[in-house]
Each structure stands twice: as structure tokens, then as C-alpha cells.
Backbone bond lengths (Angstrom), bond angles and torsions (degrees), N, CA, C in turn:
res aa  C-N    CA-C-N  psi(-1)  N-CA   C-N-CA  omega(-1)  CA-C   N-CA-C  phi
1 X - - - 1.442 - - 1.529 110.58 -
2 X 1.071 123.43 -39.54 1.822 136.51 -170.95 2.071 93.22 -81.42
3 X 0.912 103.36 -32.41 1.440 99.17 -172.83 1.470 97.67 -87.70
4 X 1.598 134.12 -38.71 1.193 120.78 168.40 1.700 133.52 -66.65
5 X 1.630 108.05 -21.38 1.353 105.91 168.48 1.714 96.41 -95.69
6 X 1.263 156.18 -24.56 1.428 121.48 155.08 1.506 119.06 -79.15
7 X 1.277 123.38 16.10 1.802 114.17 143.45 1.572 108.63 -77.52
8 X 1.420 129.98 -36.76 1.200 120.27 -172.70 1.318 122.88 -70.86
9 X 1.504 104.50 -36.76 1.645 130.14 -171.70 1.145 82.37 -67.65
10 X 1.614 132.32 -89.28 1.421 136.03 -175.85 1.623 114.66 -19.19
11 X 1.403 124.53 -47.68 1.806 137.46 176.43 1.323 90.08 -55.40
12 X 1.126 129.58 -79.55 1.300 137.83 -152.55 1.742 97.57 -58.71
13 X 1.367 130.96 -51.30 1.417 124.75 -173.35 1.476 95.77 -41.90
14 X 1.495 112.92 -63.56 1.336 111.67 -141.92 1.323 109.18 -95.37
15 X 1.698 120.57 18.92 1.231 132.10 151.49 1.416 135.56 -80.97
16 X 1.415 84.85 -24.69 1.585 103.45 -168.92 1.306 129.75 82.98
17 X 1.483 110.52 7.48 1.832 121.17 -164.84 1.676 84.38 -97.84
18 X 1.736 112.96 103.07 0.996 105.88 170.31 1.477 106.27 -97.53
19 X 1.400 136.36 162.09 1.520 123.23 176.19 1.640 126.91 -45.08
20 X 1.328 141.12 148.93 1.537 132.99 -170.59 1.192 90.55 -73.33
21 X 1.840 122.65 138.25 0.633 132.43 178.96 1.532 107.80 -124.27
22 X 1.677 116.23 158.65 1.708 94.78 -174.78 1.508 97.25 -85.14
23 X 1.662 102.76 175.73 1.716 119.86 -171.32 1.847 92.27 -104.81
24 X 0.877 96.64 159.49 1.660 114.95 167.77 1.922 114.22 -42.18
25 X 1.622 104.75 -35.51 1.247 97.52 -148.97 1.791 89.71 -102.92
26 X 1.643 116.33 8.34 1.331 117.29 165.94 1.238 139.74 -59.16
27 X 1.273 144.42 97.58 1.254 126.51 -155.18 1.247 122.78 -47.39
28 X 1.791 107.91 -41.00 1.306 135.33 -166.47 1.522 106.07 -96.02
29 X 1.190 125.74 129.33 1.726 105.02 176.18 1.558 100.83 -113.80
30 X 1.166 108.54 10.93 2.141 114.10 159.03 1.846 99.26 -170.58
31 X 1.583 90.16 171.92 1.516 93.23 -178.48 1.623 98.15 -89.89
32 X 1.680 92.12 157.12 1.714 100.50 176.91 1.404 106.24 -48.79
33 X 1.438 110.66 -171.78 1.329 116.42 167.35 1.396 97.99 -125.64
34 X 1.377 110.00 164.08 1.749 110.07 147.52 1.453 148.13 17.88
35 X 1.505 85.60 -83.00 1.622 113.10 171.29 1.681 101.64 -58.95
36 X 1.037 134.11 -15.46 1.332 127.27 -171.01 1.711 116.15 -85.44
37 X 1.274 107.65 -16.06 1.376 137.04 -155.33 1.811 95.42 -94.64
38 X 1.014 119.23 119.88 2.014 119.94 -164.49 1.413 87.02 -77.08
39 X 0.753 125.84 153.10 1.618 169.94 -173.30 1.800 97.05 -73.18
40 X 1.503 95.45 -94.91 1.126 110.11 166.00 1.762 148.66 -16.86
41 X 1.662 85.60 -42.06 1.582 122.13 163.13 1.303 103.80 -61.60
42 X 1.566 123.71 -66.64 1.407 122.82 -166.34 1.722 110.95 -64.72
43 X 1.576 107.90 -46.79 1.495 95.99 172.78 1.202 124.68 -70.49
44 X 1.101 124.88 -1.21 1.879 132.35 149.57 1.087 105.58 -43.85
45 X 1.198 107.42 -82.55 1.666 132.71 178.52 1.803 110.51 -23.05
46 X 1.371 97.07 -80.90 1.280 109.71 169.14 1.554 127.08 -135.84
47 X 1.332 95.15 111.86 1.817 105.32 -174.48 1.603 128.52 -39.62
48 X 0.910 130.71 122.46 1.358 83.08 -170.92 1.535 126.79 136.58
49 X 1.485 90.87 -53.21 2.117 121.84 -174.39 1.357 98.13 -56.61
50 X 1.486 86.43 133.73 1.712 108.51 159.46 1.742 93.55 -138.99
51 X 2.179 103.42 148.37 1.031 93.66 -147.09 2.268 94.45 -86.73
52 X 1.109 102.67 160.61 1.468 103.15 -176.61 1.840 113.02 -107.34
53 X 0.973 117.06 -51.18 1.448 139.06 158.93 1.273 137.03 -98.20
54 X 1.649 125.55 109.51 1.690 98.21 -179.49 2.182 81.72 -131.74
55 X 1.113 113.45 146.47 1.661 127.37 165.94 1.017 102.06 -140.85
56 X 1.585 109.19 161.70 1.438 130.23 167.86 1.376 104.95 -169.67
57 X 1.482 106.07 123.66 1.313 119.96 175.69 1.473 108.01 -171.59
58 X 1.388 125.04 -172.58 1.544 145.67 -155.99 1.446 90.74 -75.03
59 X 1.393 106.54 141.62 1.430 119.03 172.71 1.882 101.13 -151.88
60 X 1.419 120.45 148.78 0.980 123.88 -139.27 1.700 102.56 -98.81
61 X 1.849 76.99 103.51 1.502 91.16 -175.77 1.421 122.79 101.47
62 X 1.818 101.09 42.75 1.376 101.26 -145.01 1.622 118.70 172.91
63 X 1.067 136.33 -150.84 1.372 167.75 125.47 0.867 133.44 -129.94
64 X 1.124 130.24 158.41 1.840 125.29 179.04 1.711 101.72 -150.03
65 X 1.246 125.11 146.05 1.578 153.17 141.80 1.197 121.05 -84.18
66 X 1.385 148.24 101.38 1.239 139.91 134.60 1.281 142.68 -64.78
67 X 0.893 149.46 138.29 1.814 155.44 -159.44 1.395 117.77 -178.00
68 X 1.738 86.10 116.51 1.517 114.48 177.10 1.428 120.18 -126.14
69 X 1.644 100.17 115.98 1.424 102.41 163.73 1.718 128.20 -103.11
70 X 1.351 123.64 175.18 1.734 106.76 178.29 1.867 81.87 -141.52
71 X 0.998 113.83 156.62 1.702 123.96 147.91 1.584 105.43 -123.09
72 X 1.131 98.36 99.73 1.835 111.33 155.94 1.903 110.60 -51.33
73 X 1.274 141.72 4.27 1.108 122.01 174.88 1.486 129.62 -27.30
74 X 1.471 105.33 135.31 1.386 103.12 163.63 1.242 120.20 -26.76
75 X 1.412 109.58 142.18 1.746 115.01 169.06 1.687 108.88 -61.39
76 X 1.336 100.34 144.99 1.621 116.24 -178.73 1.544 93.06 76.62
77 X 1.146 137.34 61.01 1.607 130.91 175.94 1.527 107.90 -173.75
78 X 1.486 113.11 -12.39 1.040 130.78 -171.12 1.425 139.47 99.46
79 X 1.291 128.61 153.22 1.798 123.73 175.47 1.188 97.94 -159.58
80 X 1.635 114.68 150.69 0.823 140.21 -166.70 1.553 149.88 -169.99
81 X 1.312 135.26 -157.67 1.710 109.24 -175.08 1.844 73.78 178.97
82 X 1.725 96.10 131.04 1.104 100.69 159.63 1.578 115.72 -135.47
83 X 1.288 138.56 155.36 1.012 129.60 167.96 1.584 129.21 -172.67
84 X 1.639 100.16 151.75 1.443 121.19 -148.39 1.402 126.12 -81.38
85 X 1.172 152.56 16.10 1.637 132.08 -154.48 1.681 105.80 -79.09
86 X 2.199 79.80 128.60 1.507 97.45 -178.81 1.677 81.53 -112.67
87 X 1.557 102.33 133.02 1.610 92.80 161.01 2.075 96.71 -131.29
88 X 1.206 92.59 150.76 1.816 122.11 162.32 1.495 99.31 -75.33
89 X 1.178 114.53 131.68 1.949 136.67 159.62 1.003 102.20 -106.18
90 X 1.151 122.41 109.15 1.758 121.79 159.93 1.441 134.41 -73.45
91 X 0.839 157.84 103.22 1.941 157.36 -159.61 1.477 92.38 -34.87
92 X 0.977 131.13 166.57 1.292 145.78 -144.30 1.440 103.77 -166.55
93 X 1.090 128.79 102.31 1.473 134.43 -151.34 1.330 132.83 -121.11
94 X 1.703 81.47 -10.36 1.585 122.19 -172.79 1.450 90.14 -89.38
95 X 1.284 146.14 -90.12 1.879 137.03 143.82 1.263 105.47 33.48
96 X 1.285 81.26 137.38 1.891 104.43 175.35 1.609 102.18 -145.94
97 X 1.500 109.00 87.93 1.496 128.29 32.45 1.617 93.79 -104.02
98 X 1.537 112.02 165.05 1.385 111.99 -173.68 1.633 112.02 -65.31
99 X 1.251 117.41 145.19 1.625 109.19 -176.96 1.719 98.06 -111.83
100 X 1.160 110.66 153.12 1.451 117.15 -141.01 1.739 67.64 -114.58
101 X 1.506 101.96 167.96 1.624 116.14 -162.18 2.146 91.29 -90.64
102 X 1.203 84.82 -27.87 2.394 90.56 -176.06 1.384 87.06 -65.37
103 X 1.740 122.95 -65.13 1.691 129.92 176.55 1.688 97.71 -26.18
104 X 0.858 114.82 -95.49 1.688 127.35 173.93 1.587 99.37 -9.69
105 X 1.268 126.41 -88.74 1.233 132.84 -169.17 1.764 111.48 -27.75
106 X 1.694 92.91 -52.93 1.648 105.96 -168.14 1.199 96.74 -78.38
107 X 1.563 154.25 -19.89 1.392 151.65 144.89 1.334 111.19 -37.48
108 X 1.482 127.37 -30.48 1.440 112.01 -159.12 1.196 109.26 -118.68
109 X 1.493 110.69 -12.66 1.627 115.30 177.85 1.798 106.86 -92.71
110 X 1.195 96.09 -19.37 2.003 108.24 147.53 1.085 129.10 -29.98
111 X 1.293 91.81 -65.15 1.807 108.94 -158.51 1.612 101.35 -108.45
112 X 1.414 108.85 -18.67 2.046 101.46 154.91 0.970 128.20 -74.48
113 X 1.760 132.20 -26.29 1.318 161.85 165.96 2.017 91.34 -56.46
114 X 1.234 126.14 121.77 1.726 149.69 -152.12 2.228 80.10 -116.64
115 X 1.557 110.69 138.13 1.467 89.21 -170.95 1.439 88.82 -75.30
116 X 1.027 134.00 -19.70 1.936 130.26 -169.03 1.724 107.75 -56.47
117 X 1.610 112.18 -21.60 1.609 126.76 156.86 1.125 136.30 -29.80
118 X 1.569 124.69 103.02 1.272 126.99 -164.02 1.609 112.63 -86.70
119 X 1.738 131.56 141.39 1.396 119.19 -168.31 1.473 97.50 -90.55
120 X 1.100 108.39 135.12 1.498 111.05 163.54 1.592 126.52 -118.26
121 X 1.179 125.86 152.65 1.709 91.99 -174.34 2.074 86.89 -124.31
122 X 1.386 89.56 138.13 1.956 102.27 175.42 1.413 108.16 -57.80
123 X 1.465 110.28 -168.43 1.022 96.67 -162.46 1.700 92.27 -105.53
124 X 0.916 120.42 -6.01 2.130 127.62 164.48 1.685 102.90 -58.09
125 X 1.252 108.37 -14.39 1.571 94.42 -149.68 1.131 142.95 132.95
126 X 1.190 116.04 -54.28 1.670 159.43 156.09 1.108 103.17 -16.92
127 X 1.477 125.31 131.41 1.467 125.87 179.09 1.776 102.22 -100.09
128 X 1.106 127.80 149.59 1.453 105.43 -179.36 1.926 94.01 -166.18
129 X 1.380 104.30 142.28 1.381 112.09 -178.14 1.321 126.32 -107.23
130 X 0.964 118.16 121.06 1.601 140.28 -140.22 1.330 95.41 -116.47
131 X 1.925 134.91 128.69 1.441 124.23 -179.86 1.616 90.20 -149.23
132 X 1.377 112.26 173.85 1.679 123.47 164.77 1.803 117.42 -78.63
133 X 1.090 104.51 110.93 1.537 96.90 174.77 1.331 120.33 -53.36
134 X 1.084 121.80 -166.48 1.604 124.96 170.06 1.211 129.09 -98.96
135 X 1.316 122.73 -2.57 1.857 125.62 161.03 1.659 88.98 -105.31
136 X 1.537 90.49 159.70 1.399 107.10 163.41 1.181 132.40 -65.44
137 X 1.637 138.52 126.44 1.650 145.58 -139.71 0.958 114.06 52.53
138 X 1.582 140.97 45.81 1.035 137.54 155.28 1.543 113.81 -108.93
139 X 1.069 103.05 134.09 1.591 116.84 159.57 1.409 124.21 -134.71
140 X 1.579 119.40 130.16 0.817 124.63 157.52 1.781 159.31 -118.90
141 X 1.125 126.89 172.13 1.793 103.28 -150.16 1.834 100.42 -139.79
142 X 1.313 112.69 137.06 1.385 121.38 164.11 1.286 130.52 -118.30
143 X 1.187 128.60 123.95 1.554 108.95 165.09 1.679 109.83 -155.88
144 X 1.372 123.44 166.98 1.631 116.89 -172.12 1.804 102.38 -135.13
145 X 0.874 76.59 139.09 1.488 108.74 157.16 1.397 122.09 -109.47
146 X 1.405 111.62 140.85 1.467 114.13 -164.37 1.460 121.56 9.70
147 X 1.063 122.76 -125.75 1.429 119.48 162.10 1.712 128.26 -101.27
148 X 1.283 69.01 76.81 1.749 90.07 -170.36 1.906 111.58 -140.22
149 X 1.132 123.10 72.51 1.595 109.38 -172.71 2.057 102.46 -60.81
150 X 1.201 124.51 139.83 1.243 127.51 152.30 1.953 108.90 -98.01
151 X 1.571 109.96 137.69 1.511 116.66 150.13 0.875 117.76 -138.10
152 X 1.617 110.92 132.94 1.967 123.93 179.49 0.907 99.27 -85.28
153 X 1.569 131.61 174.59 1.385 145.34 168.02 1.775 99.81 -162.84
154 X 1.344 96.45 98.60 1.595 111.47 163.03 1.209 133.00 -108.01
155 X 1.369 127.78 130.33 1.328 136.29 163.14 1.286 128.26 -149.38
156 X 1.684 108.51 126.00 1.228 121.68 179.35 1.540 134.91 -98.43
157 X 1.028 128.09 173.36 1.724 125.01 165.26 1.761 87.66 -154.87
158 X 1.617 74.67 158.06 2.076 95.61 -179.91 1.656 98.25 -168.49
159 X 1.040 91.67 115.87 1.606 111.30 -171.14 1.412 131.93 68.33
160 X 1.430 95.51 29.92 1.317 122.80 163.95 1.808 101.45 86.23
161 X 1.399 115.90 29.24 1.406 124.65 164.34 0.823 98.86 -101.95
162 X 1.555 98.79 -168.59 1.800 126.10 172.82 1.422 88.92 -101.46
163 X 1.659 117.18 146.47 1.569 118.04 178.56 1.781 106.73 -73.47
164 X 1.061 140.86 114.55 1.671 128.81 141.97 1.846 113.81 12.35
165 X 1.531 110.23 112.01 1.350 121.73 149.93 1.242 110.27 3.37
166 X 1.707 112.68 -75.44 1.244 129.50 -175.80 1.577 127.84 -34.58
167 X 1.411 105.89 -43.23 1.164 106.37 -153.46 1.536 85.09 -115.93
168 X 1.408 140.97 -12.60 1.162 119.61 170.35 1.515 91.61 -75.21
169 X 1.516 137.44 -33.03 1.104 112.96 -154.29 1.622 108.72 -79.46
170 X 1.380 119.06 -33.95 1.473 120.24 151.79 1.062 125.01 -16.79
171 X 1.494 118.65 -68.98 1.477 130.59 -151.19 1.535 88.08 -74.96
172 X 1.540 124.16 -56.83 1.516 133.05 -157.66 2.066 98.74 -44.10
173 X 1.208 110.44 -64.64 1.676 145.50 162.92 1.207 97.22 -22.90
174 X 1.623 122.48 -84.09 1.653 115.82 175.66 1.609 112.92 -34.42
175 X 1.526 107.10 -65.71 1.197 111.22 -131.65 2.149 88.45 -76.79
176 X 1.247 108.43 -2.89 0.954 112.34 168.07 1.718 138.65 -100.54
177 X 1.191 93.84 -0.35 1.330 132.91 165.96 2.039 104.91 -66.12
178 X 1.242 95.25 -80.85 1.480 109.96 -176.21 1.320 94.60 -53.29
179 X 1.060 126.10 -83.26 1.696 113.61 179.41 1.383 143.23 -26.06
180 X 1.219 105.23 -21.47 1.549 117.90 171.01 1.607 94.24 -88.67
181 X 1.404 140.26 -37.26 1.128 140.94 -177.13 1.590 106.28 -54.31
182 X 1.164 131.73 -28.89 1.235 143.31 -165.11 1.918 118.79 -99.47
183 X 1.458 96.02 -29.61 1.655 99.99 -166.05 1.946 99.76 -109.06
């Protein structure tokens, strides 16, 4: 194991692929974590939540945070799964023309944004694109700040369904609302 991470470390020296690091002109110099994410917000969201998943580590060209909560509630009260990826874009300098780490952000909340994606704007301002996931009661939501992409991932059941488009797409919208209020 010690000889396989100094073959890699060693690859990487003499490649020159040192990890992305942020540039000066980044707002963000890593993505939040977790703990950054209100409490309060999530039990809006979903009553209930206890958290199930939280990571943070290197992502390419970047940082990233993940955070996942579920509330098992009794049936007829609700259930559910919510979850967070905040990632950091770093400027890219190496690029021709250089791509700025905000560029990056607005590249990726692009191409996560489905065109069937409806625009919504938070309540900061924030323009952010809101679509139907692919199981039933899911909705999901994108939007960036500087160089920072945010994606929600909501899904509900209540009475042992999947919740209505509608109201996942609500809840996704709020609970993404307050969160931009915070970061």
C-alpha cells in the first residue's frame, strides 16, 4: 500500500499534474462543507432528516462537498432523501483562452441544467434551473454563484406514493431559496 501511493505521488511529481488549485481571482478557495448548510433549511425541506452522507474532497478542477439527508417518517407524514453537491471551479490558467473558475461554474450548471429545465429565479436573485428527476417525486435544482456550482436532489413520498412534480418542485425551490441566503 505505501509503495503504491509513492508510485502515484512519484507519477504525479514527474508529470507535473499537481492537484487544481484555486487562483487568486477565485472567490471561493474550496467548496463549503456540510456544516455550512442551515439545519433549519433541511428540516423545512424534509421533517424529519437525519444526515446519512456528508464528503468533501478534490474534484477535477475544483472541490466538491456532498450532503445527504433521508427522513424515514411514518407513512402518511412523509419520506424522503435530500441532497447537496456544492463544488469550487478553479480558473484554469493552463487554457487557451484562460477559463476563469465563475466561467467553470457557469459551464457546469449548463450542461446539468436538462433543456426540458424550467428558470426560476431565488429569492437573492439568483437565476437557477429547476427540472423533474427521473423517479417519481423527484425534483431537481441548479444554480452558481461565482465559482461555486450548487445541485439539489429532492424526493418525496406521502402516503406511501411518490409526492407530485409540483410539490417536489416547490419544496426543491424553497429549500433552495434559503440556501443561497446563507452561502
Amino acid at each position: 500500500m505505501l509503495l503504491a501511493g509513492a508510485a502515484v505521488g512519484g507519477g504525479l511529481v514527474l508529470a507535473g499534474d499537481d492537484p487544481d488549485r484555486p487562483d487568486g481571482d477565485d472567490a471561493l478557495a474550496s467548496a463549503p462543507t456540510c456544516a455550512s448548510i442551515p439545519e433549519d433549511a433541511v428540516l423545512s425541506a424534509l421533517p424529519g432528516a437525519t444526515p446519512e452522507t456528508e464528503g468533501h474532497g478534490p474534484l477535477a478542477g475544483g472541490e466538491s462537498s456532498t450532503c445527504v439527508w433521508t427522513s424515514l417518517a411514518p407513512d402518511g407524514e412523509g419520506r424522503g432523501s435530500l441532497r447537496v453537491d456544492l463544488s469550487a471551479r478553479f480558473t484554469d490558467a493552463s487554457a487557451e483562452p484562460v477559463v476563469t473558475g465563475e466561467r467553470a461554474a457557469v459551464l457546469a450548471r449548463d450542461a446539468a441544467v436538462p433543456v426540458r429545465g424550467e428558470q426560476v429565479d431565488l429569492a437573492g436573485g439568483t437565476e437557477a434551473g429547476v427540472w423533474r428527476g427521473r423517479l417519481p417525486g423527484t425534483a431537481e435544482l441548479a444554480f452558481q454563484r461565482d465559482n461555486m456550482l450548487v445541485r439539489v436532489s429532492y424526493v418525496g413520498e406521502a402516503d406511501g406514493e411518490p409526492v407530485s412534480f409540483g410539490r417536489a418542485r416547490d419544496t426543491v425551490v424553497d429549500f433552495a431559496a434559503r440556501l443561497e441566503e446563507t452561502l
